[in-house]
N, C-alpha and C positions, 0 to 999 in steps of 0.2 A: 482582544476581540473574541467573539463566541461564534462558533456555528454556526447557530442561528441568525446571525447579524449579519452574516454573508449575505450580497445581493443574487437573488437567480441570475443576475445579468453576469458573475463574475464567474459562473461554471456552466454547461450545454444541462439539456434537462437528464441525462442518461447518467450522469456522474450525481442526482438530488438525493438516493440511497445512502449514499457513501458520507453524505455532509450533514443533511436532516440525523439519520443515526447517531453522533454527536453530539446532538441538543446546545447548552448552555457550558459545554466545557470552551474553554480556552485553547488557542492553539497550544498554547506550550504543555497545557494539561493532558490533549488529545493526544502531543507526539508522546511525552513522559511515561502519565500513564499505560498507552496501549503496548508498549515497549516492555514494562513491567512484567502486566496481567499474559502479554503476550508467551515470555517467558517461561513465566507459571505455567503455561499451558504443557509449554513443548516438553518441559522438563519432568512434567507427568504421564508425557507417553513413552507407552513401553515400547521398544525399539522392535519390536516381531508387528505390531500396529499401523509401520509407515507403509508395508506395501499391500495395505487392507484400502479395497476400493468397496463402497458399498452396494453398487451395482453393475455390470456388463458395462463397461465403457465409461464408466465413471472416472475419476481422478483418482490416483492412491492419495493415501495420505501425506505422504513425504511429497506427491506432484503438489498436493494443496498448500503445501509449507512453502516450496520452492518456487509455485507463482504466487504467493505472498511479496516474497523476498523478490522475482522480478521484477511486478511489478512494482514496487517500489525503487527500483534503480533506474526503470523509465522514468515513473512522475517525480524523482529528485532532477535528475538530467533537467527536463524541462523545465523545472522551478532554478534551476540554473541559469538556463536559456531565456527564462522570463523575466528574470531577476535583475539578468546584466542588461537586458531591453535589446534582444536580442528579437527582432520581430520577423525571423522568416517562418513560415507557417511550420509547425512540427506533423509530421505525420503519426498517425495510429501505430498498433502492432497488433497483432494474430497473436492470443494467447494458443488456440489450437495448434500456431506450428510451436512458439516456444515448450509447452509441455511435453511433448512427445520429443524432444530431444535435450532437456534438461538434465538427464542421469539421475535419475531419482533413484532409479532401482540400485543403486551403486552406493547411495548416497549414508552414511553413518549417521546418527539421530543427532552425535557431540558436531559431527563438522557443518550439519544445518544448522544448529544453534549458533557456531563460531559464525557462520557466515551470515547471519539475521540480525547478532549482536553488531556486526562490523558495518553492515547497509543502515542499521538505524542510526548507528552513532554518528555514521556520515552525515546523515538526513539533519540528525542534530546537531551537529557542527556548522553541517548548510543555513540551516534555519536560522540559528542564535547569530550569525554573521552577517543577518540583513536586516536593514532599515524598515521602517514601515513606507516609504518609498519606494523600496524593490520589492516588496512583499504586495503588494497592490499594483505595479508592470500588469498587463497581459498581454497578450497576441493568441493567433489563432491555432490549435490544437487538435487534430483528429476532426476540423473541418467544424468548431467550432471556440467561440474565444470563452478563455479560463485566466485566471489572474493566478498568480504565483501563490496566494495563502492557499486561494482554494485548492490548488495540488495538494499543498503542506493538509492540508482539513482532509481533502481525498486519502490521503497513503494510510492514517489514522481509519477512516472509516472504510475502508474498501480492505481494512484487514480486521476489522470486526465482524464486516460481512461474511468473510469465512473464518470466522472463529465460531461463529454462531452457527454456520453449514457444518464446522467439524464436530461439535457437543450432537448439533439437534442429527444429524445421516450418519457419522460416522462414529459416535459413545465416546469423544474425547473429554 
């Protein structure tokens, strides 16, 4: 299935960014590829660049890597949790409070990459492990309902979203 074949009924309209920016790729393409390219990226930043914020209260850049990498350990959980049909409502999370206590500034540029390579691979171990049965489950999520691909299509485009924030703000 593509992207774009997703129904809006299967994600809230606040997640259409993250899904529509994938176009006609594949789930398996969305997770593979962006895992790749995503690589490429980190592996080209010079490690004196992670605690380069481009504005007064902005995110550094090691903060932008690290809530990549959160958030994606959330929207796998709940592709978990939706998978198994597990249908108690999941609640949201405050990215504001997880940043400011992530340890970014502590953080080595090799052990964000070890920990990015080890959250995807999980994602993909998740993913390749379910039917298209559990991959179509939903229930309700952050007060609205989301089906389990559509996580899998989220985690893929909601880390393009800042890939594109880190090229175009921050010159990665």
């Amino acid at each position: 299935m593509k992207a774009s074949e997703l129904s809006v009924s299967e994600y809230p309209e606040f997640y259409r960014p993250y899904v529509e920016v994938l176009g006609d790729l594949e789930l398996s393409s969305a997770l593979e590829d962006s895992k790749s390219s995503f690589l490429e990226l980190l592996q080209s930043i010079n490690p004196e660049q992670l605690q380069y914020a481009y504005a007064e209260g902005k995110w550094t850049v090691a903060e932008a890597i690290i809530h990549i990498i959160d958030t994606e350990r959330i929207f796998q959980y709940r592709v978990l949790r939706l998978a198994r049909n597990d249908k108690t409502e999941l609640p949201g999370f405050d990215q504001n409070v997880f940043v400011p206590t992530c340890n970014a500034q502590n953080r080595s540029l090799e052990s964000i990459i070890v920990e990015y390579k080890a959250v995807r691979e999980s994602t993909l171990s998740l993913f390749y492990s379910l039917d298209a049965q559990a991959l179509e489950r939903s229930s309700t999520v952050s007060g609205g309902t989301v089906s389990a691909r559509a996580i899998l299509y989220m985690i893929a485009g909601h880390q393009l979203h800042h890939v594109t924030i880190l090229k175009d703000r921050y010159g990665i």
